[in-house]
N, C-alpha and C positions, 0 to 999 in steps of 0.2 A: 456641433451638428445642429441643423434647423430644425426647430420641435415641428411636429403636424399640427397641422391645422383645418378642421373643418370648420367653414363660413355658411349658415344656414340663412334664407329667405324668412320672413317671419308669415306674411298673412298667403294662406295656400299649403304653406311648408310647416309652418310651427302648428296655427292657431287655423279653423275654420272662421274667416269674418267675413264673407260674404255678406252675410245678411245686414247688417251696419254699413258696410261702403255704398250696398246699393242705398238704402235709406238714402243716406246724406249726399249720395249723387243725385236722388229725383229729388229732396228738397232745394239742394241747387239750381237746379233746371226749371225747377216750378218757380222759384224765387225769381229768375230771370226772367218768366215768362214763358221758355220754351218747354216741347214734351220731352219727358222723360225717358235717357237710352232704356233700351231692354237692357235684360241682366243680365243677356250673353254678352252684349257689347259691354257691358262696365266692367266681366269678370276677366275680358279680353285687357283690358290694359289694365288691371291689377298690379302694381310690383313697377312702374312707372312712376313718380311726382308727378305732385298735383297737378303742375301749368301743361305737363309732357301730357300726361293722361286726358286734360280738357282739349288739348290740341288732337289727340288721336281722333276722339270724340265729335270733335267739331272743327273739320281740317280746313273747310272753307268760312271758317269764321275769325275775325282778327284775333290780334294777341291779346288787346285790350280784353276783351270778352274773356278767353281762357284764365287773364290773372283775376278777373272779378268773381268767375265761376270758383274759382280753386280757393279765393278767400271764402264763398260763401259755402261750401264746402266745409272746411274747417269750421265756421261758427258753425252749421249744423251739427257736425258730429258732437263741440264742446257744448252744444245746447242740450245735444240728448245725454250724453254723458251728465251734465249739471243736473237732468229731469230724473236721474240713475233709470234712466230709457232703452239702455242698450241692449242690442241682443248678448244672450251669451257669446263668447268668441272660443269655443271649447279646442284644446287640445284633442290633435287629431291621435287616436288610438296607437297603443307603443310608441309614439313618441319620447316618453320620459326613459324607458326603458333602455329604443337606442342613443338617447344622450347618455344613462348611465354607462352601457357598454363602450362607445366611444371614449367615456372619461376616463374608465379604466384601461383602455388599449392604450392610454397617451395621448389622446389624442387635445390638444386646445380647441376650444369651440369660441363660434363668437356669431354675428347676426348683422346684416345688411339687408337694410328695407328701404322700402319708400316711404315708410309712417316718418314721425315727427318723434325726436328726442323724449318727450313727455310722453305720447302715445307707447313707444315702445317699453319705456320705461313701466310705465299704469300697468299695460300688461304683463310684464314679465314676473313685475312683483306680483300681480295679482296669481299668477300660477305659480308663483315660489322657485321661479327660476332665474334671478336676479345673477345669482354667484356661480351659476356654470356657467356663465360667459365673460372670457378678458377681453374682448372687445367689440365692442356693439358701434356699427355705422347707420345715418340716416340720413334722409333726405335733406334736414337743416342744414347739411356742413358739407355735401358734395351734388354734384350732379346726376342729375337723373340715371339711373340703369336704360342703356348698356354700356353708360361711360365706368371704366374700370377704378374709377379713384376710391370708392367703398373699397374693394378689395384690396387695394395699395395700401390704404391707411390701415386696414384688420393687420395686414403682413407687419405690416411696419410697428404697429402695436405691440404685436404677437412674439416678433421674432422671427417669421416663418419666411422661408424662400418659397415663391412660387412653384417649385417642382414637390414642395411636401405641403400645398395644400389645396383644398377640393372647395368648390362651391356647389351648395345644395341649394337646388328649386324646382318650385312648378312651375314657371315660366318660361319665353324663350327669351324673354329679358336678362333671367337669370343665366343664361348659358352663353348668352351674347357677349353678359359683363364676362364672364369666366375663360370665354375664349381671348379677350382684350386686353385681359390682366394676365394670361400664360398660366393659367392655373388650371386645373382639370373641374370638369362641368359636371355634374351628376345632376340627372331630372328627378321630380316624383311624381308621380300620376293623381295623386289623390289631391289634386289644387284644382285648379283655373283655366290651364294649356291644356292641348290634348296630347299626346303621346309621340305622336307622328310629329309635331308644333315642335318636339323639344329636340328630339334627332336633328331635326333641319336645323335648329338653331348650334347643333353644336355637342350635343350631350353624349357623352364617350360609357354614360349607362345608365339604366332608368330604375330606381326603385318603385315597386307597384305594392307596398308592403313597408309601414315604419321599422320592420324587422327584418327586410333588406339591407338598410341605411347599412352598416356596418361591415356587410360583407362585401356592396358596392365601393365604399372608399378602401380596403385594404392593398 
């Protein structure tokens, strides 16, 4: 029998890091020269790659642009990271609690982002959650969200058939991938999208509560 499998978002869904993406987006944009989006517009394409995310951002500007913006991006963030400059990126409240409950209902857990192998790695150790996930995907080894290959590889890892497992996010990126991969879409409100954002994209139920999470995937 396929074991369950919940597939969580990380930045929106795990960890509040707003405050770090926008930085190192306006040091981007200032680097280039150009002004800096608001932070509605960057918290809009959250949960995207890099080049996917400078393209939303800047749709009438070439691709060259987007892959210069998206490296400089990355030196930002590993410059302030290097200055230990970062905002905190705190665990959003009950979080840790519905992963416990999850782990105990059976459930395998595992995390599909748009950060960078090392990024998500720094963090998870850094909050001591390294070993509740069997499989972690990221932007370095598939394509952007809402292409479903993150979640093919989580199943594939996991052992999990698509009908026994759930992907969790704030985004409509997230539920886009979850309807693509045949998997069931769960939103959270406490991200990035707005609520209405994640229905349309797909979401079959919304946690407004990390102390949801649980009763939503059952």
């Amino acid at each position: 029998m396929s074991p369950r499998l919940a597939v969580f978002d990380c930045d929106g869904t795990l960890v509040d890091s707003q405050a770090n993406i926008c930085r190192a987006m306006e040091a981007a944009h200032r680097g280039a020269g150009l002004p800096a989006p608001s932070h509605a517009a960057i918290r809009a394409i959250v949960g995207l790659s890099l080049i996917e995310a400078m393209a939303m951002l800047l749709p009438d500007s070439p691709a060259t642009l987007h892959a210069a913006l998206a490296a400089d991006y990355k030196r930002a963030f590993q410059q302030m990271r290097a200055d230990a400059a970062l905002d905190p990126e705190p665990l959003y409240d009950g979080l840790v609690e519905a992963l416990d409950t999850l782990a105990v209902a059976g459930w395998r857990l595992g995390v599909a982002t748009g950060k960078s192998d090392r990024g998500l790695a720094l963090l998870l150790a850094h909050h001591g959650l390294t070993e509740r996930f069997v499989t972690l995907q990221t932007a370095d080894r598939h394509p952007s969200k809402p292409d479903p290959s993150m979640l093919a590889a989580a199943m594939a890892q996991a052992g999990a058939a698509p009908h026994m497992t759930v992907m969790i996010g704030d985004t409509s990126f997230d539920m886009a991938m979850a309807r693509a991969a045949g998997v069931r879409a769960i939103g959270v409100t406490w991200g990035y999208h707005r609520e209405e954002a994640l229905w349309a994209a797909g979401a079959q139920a919304i946690a407004r509560r990390c102390a949801d999470l649980p009763g939503c995937v059952a």
